[in-house]
C-alpha positions, 0 to 999 in steps of 0.5 A: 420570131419563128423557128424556136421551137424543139425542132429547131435545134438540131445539128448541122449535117447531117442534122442528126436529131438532139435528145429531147433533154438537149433541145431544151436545155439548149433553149432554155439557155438561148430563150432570153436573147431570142425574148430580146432579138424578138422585141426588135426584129420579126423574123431569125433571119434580121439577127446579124453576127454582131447581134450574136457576138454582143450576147456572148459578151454577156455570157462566160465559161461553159454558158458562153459555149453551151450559148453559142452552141444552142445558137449555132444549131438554131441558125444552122436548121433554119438555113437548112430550112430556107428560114434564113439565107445567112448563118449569124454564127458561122466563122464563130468558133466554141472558143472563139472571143471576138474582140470587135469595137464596141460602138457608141449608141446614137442620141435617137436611140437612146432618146427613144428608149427613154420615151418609151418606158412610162411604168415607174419601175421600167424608168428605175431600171432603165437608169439603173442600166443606163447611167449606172450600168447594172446588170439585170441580176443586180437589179434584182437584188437591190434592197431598200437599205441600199439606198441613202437618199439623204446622202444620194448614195446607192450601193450596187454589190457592195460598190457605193455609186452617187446618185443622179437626177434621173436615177433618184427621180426613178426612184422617188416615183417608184416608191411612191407608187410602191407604197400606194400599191402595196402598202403593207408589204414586207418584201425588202427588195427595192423591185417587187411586184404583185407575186413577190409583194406577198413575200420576200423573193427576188422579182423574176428575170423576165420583169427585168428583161426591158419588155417595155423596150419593145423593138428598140435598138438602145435595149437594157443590154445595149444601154448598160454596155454604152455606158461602160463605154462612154466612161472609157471614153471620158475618162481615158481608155484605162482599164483599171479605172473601168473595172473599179467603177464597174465592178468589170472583170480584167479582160472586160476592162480591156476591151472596153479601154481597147474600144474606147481607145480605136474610136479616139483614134478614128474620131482624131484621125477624121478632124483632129482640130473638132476633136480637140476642142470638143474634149469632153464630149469626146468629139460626139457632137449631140448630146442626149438628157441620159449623157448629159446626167451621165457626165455629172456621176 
């Protein structure tokens, strides 16, 4: 995408110029989700208010504002500059947290992203956020001694998690290929590539930043929120149960319950008998081999 370079980042009118300083602190916080926006769009001017508001919810405290007010010059230089013809974060305050209802994902997006990730490590992340919805941090801090084969138990952050088929076939093909590449590493991180192999380290953010989901819409980010979801959905809209699967924080829990509750209710009101007799896929009538391996957890 264009128009993320120093310049961009300036402020709205009169668009008095940022110290250097600033303008690269602001775009190192907001490059992640610009990397993310730019495997599925190719132009600024296609990211959409939803699109910005689905990031913040990833972010909290002063990153949350410092986020939002990178992005907010960003967008704000670029309409001035006829790059964009819609300000994404107008209306979208410091302080502000929209509580919007998160949607499902659709089976073809999901279906998608599962064909598009062939590298054994891109399938191990990729279930890993999908069925298990880890965060890319967590991910990164996986060790060996996490895992319990035997038992198909996998501790993510001091949670125990059973394992499924897709996540424990992910990681079958992954340590063979391990192995097979790396033979002698002493690096005791599940996740490990041809830098940290040579040591002990953490792989990079970037490695785990879904590259291999270029221009998909079911990203990692989007894959992991869909499986919280899916949860309140089949569980019951309880946010208590939510943040002990998940490890979520109490305003999280509720607005994933809060969101799991508004599509029942809209599922009910639009064909109530469908509904209740199609209770456990909760009124979604496709179904998805990543969904199906979900109900089995």
């Amino acid at each position: 995408m264009s128009e993320t370079g120093p310049g961009c980042c300036t402020t709205a009118a009169p668009f008095q110029a940022r110290h250097a300083a600033t303008v690269w602190n602001y775009l190192n916080r907001i490059q992640p989700v610009l990397l993310e926006w730019s495997d599925r769009y190719d132009h600024l001017r296609e990211v959409t208010r939803d699109d910005v508001l689905t990031h913040l919810e990833t972010v909290q405290g002063s990153q949350r504002q410092t986020t939002i007010i990178a992005l907010r010059s960003l967008f704000g230089r670029a309409k001035k500059n006829g790059t964009i013809f819609k300000n994404p974060t107008s209306r979208i305050r410091v302080g502000q947290r929209e509580e919007g209802v998160i949607q499902s994902l659709e089976p073809e997006h999901i279906n998608g992203s599962i064909a598009a990730v062939t590298h054994p490590a891109d399938r191990l992340i990729l279930a890993l956020a999908a069925v298990h919805a880890t965060r890319p941090a967590a991910i990164r801090r996986l060790r060996l001694d996490d895992l319990d084969i035997g038992n198909r138990r996998l501790s993510i952050d001091g949670r125990t998690r059973p394992l499924d088929e897709l996540t424990l076939q992910g990681i079958w093909e992954w340590l063979e290929f391990r192995r097979f590449r790396w033979p002698d590493t002493a690096n005791p991180h599940l996740l490990i590539n041809e830098h940290t192999a040579l040591g002990t380290g953490l792989i990079g953010k970037s490695s785990v930043a879904g590259p291999a989901l270029h221009r998909q819409t079911a990203t990692l980010e989007r894959l992991r929120m869909d499986r919280q979801l899916e949860e309140a959905l089949a569980h019951g809209p309880d946010p208590l149960h939510l943040a002990e699967v998940f490890g979520l924080t109490e305003k999280t829990a509720i607005r994933y319950a809060n969101s799991a509750r508004a599509l029942l209710e809209r599922d009910l009101e639009s064909d109530p008998v469908a509904l209740s007799v199609t209770t456990d896929s909760i009124g979604r009538s496709v179904s998805t081999p990543l969904r199906d391996l979900r109900s089995k957890i």
